[in-house]
C-alpha positions in Angstrom: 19.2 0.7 -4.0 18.5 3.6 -6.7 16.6 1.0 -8.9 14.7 0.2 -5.8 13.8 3.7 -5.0 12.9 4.6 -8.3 10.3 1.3 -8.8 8.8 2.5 -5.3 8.5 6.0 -6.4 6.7 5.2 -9.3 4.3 3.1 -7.7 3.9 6.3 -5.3 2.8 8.1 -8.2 0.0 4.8 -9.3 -0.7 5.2 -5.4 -1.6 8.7 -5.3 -4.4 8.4 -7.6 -6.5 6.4 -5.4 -7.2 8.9 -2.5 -8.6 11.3 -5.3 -10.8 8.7 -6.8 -12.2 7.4 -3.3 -12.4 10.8 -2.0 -14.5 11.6 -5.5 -16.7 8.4 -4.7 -17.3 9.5 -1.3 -18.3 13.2 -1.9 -21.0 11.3 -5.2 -23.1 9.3 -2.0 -21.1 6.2 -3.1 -21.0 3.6 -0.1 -17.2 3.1 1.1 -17.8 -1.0 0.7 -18.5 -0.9 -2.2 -15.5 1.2 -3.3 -13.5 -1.4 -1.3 -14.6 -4.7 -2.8 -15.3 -3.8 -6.0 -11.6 -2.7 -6.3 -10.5 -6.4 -5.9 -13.0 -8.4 -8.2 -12.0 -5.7 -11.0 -8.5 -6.7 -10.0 -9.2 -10.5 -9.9 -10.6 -10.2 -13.7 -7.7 -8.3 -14.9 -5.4 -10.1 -13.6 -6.9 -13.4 -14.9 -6.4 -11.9 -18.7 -2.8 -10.7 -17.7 -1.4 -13.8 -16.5 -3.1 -15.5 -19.5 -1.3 -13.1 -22.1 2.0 -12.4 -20.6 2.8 -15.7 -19.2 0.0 -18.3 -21.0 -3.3 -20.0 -20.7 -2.0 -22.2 -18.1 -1.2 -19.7 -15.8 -4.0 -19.1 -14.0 -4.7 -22.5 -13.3 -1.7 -22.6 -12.5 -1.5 -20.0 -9.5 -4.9 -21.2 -8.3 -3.2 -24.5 -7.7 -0.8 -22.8 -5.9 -3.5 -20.6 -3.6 -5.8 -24.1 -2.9 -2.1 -25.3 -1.6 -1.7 -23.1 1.0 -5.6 -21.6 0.8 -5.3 -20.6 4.8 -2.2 -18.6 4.9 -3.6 -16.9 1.8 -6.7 -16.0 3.5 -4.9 -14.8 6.5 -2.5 -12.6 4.3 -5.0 -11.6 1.8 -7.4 -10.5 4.6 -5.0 -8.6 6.4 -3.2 -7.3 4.2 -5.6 -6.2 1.6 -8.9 -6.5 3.1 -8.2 -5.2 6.8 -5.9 -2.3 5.0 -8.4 -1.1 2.2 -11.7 -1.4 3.9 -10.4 1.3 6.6 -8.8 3.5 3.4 -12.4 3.6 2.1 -14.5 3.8 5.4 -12.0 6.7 6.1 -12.9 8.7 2.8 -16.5 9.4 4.1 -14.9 11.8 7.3 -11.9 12.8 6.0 -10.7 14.7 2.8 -8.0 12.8 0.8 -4.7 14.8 2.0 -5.7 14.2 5.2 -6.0 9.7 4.8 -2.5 10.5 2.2 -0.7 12.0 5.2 -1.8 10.0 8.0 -1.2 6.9 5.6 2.9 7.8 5.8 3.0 6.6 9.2 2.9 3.1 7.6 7.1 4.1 7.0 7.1 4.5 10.7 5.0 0.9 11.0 7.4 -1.0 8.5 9.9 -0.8 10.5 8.0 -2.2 13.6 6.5 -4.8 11.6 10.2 -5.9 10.1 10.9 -5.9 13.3 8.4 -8.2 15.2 9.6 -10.7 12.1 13.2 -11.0 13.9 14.9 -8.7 11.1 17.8 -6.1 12.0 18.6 -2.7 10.6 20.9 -0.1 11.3 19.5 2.3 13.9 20.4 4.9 10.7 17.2 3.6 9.0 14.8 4.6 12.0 16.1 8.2 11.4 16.0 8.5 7.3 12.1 7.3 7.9 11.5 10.1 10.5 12.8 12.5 8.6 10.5 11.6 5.4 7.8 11.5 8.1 8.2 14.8 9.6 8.5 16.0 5.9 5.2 14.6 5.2 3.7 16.7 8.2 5.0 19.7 7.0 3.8 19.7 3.7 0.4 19.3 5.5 0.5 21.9 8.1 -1.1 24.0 5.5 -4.3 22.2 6.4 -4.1 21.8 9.8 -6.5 24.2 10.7 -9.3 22.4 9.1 -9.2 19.1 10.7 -12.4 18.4 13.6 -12.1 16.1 16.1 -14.6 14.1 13.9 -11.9 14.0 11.1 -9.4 12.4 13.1 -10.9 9.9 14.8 -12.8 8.4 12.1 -11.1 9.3 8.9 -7.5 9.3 11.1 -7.6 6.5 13.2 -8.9 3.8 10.9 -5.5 4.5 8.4 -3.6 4.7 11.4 -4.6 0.9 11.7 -4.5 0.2 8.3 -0.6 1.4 7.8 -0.2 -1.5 9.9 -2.3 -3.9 8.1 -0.6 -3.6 4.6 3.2 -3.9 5.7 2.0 -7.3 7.9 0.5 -8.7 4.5 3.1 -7.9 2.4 5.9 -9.2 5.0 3.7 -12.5 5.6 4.4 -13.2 1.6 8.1 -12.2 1.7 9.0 -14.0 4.8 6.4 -17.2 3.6 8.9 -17.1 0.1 11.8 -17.0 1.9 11.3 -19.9 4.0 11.0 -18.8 7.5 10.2 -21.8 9.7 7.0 -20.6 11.5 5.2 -19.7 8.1 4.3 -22.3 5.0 7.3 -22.8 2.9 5.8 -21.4 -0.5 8.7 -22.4 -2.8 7.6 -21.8 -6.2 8.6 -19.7 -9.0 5.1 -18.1 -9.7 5.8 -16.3 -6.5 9.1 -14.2 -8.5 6.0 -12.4 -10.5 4.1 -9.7 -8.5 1.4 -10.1 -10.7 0.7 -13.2 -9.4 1.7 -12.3 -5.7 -1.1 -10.1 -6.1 -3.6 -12.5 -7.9 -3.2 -14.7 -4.6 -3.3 -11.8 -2.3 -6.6 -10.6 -4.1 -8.3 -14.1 -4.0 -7.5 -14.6 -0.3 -9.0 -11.6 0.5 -12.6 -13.0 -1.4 -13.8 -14.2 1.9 -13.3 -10.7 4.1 -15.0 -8.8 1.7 -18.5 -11.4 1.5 -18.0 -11.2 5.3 -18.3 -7.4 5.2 -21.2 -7.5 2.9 -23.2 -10.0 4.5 -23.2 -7.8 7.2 -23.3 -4.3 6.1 -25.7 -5.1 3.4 -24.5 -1.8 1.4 -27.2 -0.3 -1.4 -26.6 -1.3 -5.2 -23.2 1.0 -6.2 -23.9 3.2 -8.9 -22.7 3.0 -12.4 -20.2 6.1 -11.6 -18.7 4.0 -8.7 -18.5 1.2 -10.6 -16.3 3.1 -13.6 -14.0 5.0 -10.7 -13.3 1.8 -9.2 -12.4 0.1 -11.7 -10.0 3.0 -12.6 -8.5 1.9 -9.0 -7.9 -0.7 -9.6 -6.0 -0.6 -13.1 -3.9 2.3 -11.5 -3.7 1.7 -7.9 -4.5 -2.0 -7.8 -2.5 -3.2 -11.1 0.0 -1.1 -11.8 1.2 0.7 -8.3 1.0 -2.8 -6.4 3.1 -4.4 -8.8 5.5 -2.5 -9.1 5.5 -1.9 -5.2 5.9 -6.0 -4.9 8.0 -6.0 -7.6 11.2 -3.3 -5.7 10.2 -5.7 -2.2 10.8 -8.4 -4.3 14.0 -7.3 -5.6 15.2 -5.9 -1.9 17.9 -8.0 -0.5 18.3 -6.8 2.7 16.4 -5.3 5.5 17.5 -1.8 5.1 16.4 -2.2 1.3 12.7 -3.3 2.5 12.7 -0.2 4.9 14.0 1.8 1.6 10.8 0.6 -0.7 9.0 1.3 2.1 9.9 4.8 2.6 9.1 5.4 -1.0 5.4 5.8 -0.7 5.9 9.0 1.2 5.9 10.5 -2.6 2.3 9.9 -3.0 1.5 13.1 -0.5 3.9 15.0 -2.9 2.1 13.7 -6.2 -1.4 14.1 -4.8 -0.1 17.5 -4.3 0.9 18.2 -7.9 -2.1 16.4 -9.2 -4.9 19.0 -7.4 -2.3 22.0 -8.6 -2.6 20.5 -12.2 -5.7 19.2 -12.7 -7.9 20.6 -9.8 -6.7 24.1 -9.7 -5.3 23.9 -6.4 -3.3 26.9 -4.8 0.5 26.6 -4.8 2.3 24.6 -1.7 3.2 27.2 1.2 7.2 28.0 1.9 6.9 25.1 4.8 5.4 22.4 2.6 8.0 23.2 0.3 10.6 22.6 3.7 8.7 19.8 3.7 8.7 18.3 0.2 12.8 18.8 0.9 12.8 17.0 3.6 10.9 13.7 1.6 13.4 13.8 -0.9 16.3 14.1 1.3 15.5 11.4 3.5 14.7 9.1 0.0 18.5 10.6 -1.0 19.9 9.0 2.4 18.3 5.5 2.3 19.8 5.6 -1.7 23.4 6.6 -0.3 23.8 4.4 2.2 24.2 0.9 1.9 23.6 -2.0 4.7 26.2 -4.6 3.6 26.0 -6.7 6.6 24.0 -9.5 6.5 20.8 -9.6 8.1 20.3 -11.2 11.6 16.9 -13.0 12.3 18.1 -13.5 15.8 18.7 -9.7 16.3 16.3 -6.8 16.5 17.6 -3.3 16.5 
């Protein structure tokens, strides 16, 4: 469970840098689409060369086979759980600052464990508690703000992550369950699918056909040359390295309470984004109740790393 934890706090730290860039792209005139689906063809390309170089030529032939297999369910994952969740991230950044989209995106700990759920997997009723106490911790650390927020602000730059902290955990769990052979999915049984890397190469190719959807009927202005620099920066950082290593702890988890765990993680990007602005934006220090707050992150990381589910997990039970 540490190892865990520590691969899904790292990726919290890859994570955090993406509400600063979008939020950056935004405040330039840059149209959210573009900052959305431009993310995932840089992401497509790179991953093309990675695969190549870390695991041969072949490779990417080889995981394309393995998409055209099973194009549909790829689609459906891909869409929802990278197109549906990072088209709302971006179309959020235009009415919201980024702490505000970082903060209301922690509720996706809260939507995990609904999600894991609704796919017929148990956990203690322990784990429902660690996550609300990371979650109230995250709303502490933002009370700071809270003064600032317009109706506006939540129901266009709030909302639309509320959704989307849905949308990421369903397309992620569609993959694990899919590789783990539940009966009402595809049974993908193949080796490529023990590499994140690729897990995300199919993800991004399924989610091609949302994002020409969206254009077609948006029909955003040309992005400018800035946009096209910051997001590709998103997607080496956010897209690259904090997915993989993201998919790589879920991978890894065994049980339900150790998905819940990784989940849980990605409440550390409201702490990094906060130690980012102090460092490199000049931001004033945290308040004595965001500090509470911070505290209470950590602390409820410390109990999902101390306590161990050793029971097996029940498809047939929900708790």
């Amino acid at each position: 469970m540490s190892l865990l934890i520590a691969i899904g706090l790292l990726s919290g730290l890859f994570f955090s840098s993406t509400f600063i860039l979008n939020r950056f792209m935004s405040l330039e005139g840059g149209y959210w689409l573009w900052s959305a689906s431009l993310r995932y063809a840089f992401m497509i390309v790179f991953l093309v060369v990675i695969l190549a170089l870390f695991q041969g030529r072949k490779a990417p032939w080889m995981v394309l086979k393995l998409f055209f297999k099973n194009w549909l369910f790829w689609v459906i994952a891909g869409s929802i759980g990278f197109g549906g969740f990072y088209s709302l991230i971006c179309f959020s950044t235009d009415y919201a600052p980024g702490w505000v989209i970082a903060a209301t995106w922690q509720l996706t700990i809260i939507a995990s464990l609904f999600v894991l759920a609704g796919f017929g997997r148990s956990f203690p009723r322990k784990i429902w508690g660690f996550s609300l106490l990371i979650v109230c911790g995250v709303l502490l650390v933002n009370t700071t703000h809270i003064d600032s927020i317009t109706i506006k602000q939540l129901l266009y730059g709030g909302f639309p992550v509320l959704i989307a902290a849905f949308y990421y955990p369903i397309g992620n769990q569609l993959v694990w369950e899919a590789a783990n052979h539940n009966s009402s999915l595809p049974c993908i049984n193949s080796s490529y699918l023990e590499n994140p890397f690729n897990k995300i190469f199919l993800l991004s190719l399924g989610s091609v056909p949302f994002w020409l959807l969206l254009i077609v009927i948006n029909r955003p202005p040309p992005p400018s040359s800035g946009q096209i620099v910051n997001t590709a920066l998103v997607a080496v950082f956010s897209g690259i390295f904090a997915t993989s290593l993201f998919l790589l702890a879920r991978n890894k988890a065994k049980q339900p309470s150790e998905l819940a765990a990784v989940d849980a993680t990605q409440s550390s990007e409201v702490v990094f984004a906060l130690i980012g602005e102090i460092i490199l934006l000049k931001a004033p220090l945290p308040t004595l109740t965001a500090l509470i707050g911070i505290v209470l992150i950590f602390v409820g990381l410390s109990f999902f790393i101390f306590f161990q589910d050793t029971s097996p997990a029940s498809p047939e039970h929900v708790t």
